[in-house]
C-alpha positions in Angstrom: 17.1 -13.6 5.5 13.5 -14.2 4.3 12.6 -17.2 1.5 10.1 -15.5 -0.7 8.1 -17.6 -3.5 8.9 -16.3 -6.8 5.7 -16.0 -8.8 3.7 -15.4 -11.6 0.1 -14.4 -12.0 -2.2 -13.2 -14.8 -4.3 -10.4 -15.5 -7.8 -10.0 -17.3 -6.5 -8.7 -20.2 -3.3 -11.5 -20.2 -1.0 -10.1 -19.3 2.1 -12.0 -17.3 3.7 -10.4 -14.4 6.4 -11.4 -11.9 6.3 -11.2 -8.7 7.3 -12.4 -5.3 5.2 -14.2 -2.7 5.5 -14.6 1.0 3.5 -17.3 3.2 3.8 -17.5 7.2 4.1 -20.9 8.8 0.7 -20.3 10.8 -1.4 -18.2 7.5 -5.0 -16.5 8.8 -7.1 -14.5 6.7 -4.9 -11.4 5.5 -2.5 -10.7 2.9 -1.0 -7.7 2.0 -0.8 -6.5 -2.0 2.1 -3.7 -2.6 1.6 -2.0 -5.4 4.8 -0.4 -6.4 5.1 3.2 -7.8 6.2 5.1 -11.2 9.5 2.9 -13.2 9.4 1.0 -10.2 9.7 -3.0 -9.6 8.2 -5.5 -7.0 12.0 -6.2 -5.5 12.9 -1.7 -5.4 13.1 -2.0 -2.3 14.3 -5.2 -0.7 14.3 -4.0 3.1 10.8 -2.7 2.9 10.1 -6.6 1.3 12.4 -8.4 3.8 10.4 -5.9 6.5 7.0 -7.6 5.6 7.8 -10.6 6.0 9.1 -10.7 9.1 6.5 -9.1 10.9 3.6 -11.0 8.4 5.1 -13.8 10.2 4.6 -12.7 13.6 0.9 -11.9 12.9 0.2 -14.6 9.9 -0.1 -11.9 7.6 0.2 -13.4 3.7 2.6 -10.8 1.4 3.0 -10.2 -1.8 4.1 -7.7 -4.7 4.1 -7.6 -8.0 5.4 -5.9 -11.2 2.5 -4.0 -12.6 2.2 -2.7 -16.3 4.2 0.4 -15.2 7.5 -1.5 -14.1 10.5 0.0 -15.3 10.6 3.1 -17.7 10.0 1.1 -20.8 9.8 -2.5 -21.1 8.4 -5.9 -22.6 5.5 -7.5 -20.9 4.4 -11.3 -22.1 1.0 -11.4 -22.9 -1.1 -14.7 -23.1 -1.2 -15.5 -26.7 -2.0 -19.4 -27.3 -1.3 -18.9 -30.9 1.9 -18.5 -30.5 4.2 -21.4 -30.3 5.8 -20.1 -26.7 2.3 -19.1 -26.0 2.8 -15.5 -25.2 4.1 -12.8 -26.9 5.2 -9.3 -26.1 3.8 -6.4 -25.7 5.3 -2.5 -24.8 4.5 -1.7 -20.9 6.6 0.7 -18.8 6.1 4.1 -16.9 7.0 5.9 -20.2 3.8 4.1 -22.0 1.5 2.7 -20.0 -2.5 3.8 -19.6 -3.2 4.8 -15.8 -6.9 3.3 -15.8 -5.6 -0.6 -16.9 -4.3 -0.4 -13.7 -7.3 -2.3 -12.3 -6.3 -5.7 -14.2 -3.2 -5.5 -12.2 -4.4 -5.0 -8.8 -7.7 -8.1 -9.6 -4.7 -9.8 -10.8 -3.0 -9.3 -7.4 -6.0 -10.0 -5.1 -6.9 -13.0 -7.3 -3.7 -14.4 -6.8 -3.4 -14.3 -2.7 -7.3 -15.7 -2.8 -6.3 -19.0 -4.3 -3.3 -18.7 -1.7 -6.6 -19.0 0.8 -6.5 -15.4 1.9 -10.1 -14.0 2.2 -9.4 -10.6 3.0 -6.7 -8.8 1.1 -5.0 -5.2 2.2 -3.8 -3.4 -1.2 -1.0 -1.3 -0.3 -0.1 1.6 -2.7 2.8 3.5 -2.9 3.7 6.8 -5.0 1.9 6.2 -8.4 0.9 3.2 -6.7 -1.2 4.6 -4.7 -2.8 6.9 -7.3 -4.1 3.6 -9.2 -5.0 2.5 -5.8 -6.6 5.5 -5.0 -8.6 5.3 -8.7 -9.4 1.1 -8.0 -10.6 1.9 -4.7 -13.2 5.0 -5.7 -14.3 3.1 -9.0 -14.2 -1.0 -8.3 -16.1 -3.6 -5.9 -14.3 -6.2 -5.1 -15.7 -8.6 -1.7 -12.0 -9.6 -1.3 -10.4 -6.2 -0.4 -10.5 -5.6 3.1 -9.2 -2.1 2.9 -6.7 0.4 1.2 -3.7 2.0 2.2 -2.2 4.8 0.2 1.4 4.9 1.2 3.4 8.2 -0.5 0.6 9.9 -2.0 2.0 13.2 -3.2 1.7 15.5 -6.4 3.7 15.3 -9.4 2.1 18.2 -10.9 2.8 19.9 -7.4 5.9 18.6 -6.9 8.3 21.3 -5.4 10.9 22.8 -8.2 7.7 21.9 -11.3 7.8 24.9 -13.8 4.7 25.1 -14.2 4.8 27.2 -17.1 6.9 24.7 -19.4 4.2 21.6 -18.2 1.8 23.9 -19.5 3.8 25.0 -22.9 4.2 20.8 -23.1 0.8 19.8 -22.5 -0.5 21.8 -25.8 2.4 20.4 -27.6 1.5 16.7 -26.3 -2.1 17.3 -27.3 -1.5 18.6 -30.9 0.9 15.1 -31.1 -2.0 13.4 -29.9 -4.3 14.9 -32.7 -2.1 14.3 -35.4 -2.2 10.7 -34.2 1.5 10.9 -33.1 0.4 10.1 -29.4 2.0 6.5 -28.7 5.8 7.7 -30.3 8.5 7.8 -27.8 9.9 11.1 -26.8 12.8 12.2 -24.2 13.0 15.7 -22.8 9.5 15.8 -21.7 10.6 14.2 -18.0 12.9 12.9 -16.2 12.6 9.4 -18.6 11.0 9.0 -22.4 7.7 8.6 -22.6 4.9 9.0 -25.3 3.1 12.5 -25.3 -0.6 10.4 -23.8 1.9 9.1 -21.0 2.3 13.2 -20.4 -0.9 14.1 -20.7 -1.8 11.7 -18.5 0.7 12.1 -15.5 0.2 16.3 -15.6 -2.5 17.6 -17.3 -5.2 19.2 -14.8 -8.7 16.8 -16.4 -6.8 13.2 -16.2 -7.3 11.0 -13.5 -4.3 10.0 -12.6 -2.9 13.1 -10.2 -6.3 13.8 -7.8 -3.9 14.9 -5.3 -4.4 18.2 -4.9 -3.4 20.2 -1.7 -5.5 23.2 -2.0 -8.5 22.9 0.2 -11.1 23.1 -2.6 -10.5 19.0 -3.3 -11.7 19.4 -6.5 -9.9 16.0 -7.4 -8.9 14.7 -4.6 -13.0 14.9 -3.4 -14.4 13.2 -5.6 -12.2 10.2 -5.2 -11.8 9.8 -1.7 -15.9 10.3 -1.3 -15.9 7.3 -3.5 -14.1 4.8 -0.7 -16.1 3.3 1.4 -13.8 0.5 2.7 -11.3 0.9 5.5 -8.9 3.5 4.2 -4.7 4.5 6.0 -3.0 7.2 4.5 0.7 7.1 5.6 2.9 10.0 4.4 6.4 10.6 5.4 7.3 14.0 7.9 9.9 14.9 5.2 9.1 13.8 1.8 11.1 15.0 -0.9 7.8 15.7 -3.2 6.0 17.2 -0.9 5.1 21.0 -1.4 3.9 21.9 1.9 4.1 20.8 5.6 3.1 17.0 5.6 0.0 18.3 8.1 -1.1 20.4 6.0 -1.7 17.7 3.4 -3.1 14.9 5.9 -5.4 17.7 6.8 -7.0 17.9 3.1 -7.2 14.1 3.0 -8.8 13.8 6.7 -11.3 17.0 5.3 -12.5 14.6 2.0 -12.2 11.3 3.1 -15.7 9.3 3.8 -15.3 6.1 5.1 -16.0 5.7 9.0 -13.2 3.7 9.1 -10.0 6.0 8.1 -7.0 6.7 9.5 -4.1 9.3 8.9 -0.4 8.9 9.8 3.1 10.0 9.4 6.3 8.4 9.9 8.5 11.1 11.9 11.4 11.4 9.9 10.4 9.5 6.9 11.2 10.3 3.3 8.6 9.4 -0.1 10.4 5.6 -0.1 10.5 5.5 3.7 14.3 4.4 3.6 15.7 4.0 6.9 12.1 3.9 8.4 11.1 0.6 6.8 9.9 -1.2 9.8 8.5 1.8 11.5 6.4 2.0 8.3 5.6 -1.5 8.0 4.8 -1.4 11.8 2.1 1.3 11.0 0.7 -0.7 8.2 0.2 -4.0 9.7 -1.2 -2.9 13.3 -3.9 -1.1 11.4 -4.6 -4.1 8.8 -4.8 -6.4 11.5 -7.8 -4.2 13.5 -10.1 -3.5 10.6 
């Protein structure tokens, strides 16, 4: 059994989140970020956790992982408030709420954090949703103290296999009027598999919002723009049998080797693997590591 750090950190528009942190006894440069995916938490999954830090302690790799603004489906998150006798407040947060593109406070918040843990060259990890908002930081941010992005699960909720994509359609024009009539924070249930507010819909399915560039049909016209964007080291890492997947899991590395820019990528798959890689945590963690300690 590993002894993680339990730990807070900040981001720029203060807000609080929770998290654990993991240092090895001989620490070099590295650290890994995991950025978790939709109604997710940083402790989901605590053999993929227990995983890292085993083997970040065999190659003094720093880890950590964090609740981001999307944890849970809804939620209270502190915010700073010095005003406040307690000194924070709350504020709503959750899958069923939360704006895609604030996503970058989270991950600065993240990075920030393992630099004043004296790691120089951070490794964010995305997974599922995760790794759209890591895909999104990575094509539209500059920050000197990522060393390189992995997107771990990156697969389609629009395209998911078994989407009627009919009703999303028939919902979409619904969640826009609500929008217009300026009824576009209220909670509603039906419209997924958890409650959420119709800009939370719009956001996760409608064909213009950035949130789901991946698109497996050779033209790229979301997932190219993106990708050409990263110019960092860049792993993609799907599973051979992911649940969300609507095609062969070659067939979609093959769109992201077509688009992707950086002379430093690399394209994988865990044989056997599901979306959450349960069951193949170390082979996965395996992956990640070897490649975030060559680049």
């Amino acid at each position: 059994m590993k002894q993680f750090y339990l730990v807070e950190t900040t981001t720029k528009d203060k807000l609080i989140h929770q998290g654990i942190f993991y240092k090895p006894s001989r620490p070099g440069k590295k650290a890994i970020l995991w950025m978790h995916g939709l109604a997710s938490t940083f402790y989901s999954n605590i053999s993929l956790l227990t995983e890292f830090a085993t083997q970040c302690e065999v190659r003094g790799i720093g880890f950590a992982s964090f609740n981001n603004r999307g944890h849970d489906i809804v939620t209270g998150v502190k915010k700073v408030d010095r005003s406040s006798e307690k000194g924070y407040t709350r504020v709503g947060g959750g899958a069923g709420i939360e704006t895609f593109t604030d996503a970058i406070h989270d991950i600065d918040a993240g990075v920030a954090f393992l630099s004043t843990q004296g790691f120089s060259q951070v490794v964010v990890v995305g997974h599922s949703t995760g790794s759209n908002k890591t895909c999104y930081y990575a094509a539209t941010q500059n920050n000197n103290r990522i060393a390189g992005y992995v997107l771990a699960g990156p697969v389609s909720d629009l395209y998911a296999p078994g989407v009627d994509h009919a009703e999303i359609s028939k919902k979409l024009q619904k969640m826009k009027m609500h929008i217009k009539s300026g009824k576009g924070d209220v909670f509603l249930e039906g419209l997924y598999d958890f409650p959420m507010t119709p800009k939370r819909y719009v956001s996760l399915f409608s064909e213009t919002s950035n949130e789901d560039m991946y698109d497996y049909f050779g033209t790229g016209k979301k997932l190219r723009p993106f990708l050409s964007k990263i110019r960092k080291p860049l792993l993609i890492v799907l599973g051979e049998r992911d649940e969300y997947l609507n095609k062969p899991v070659k067939e979609a590395l093959d769109i992201f080797d077509q688009y992707a820019a950086t002379p430093k990528y690399k394209s994988l798959v865990i044989q056997g693997g599901l979306h959450s890689f349960n069951g193949q945590e170390k082979e996965v963690v395996s992956a990640i590591l070897r490649w975030a300690s060559q680049i």
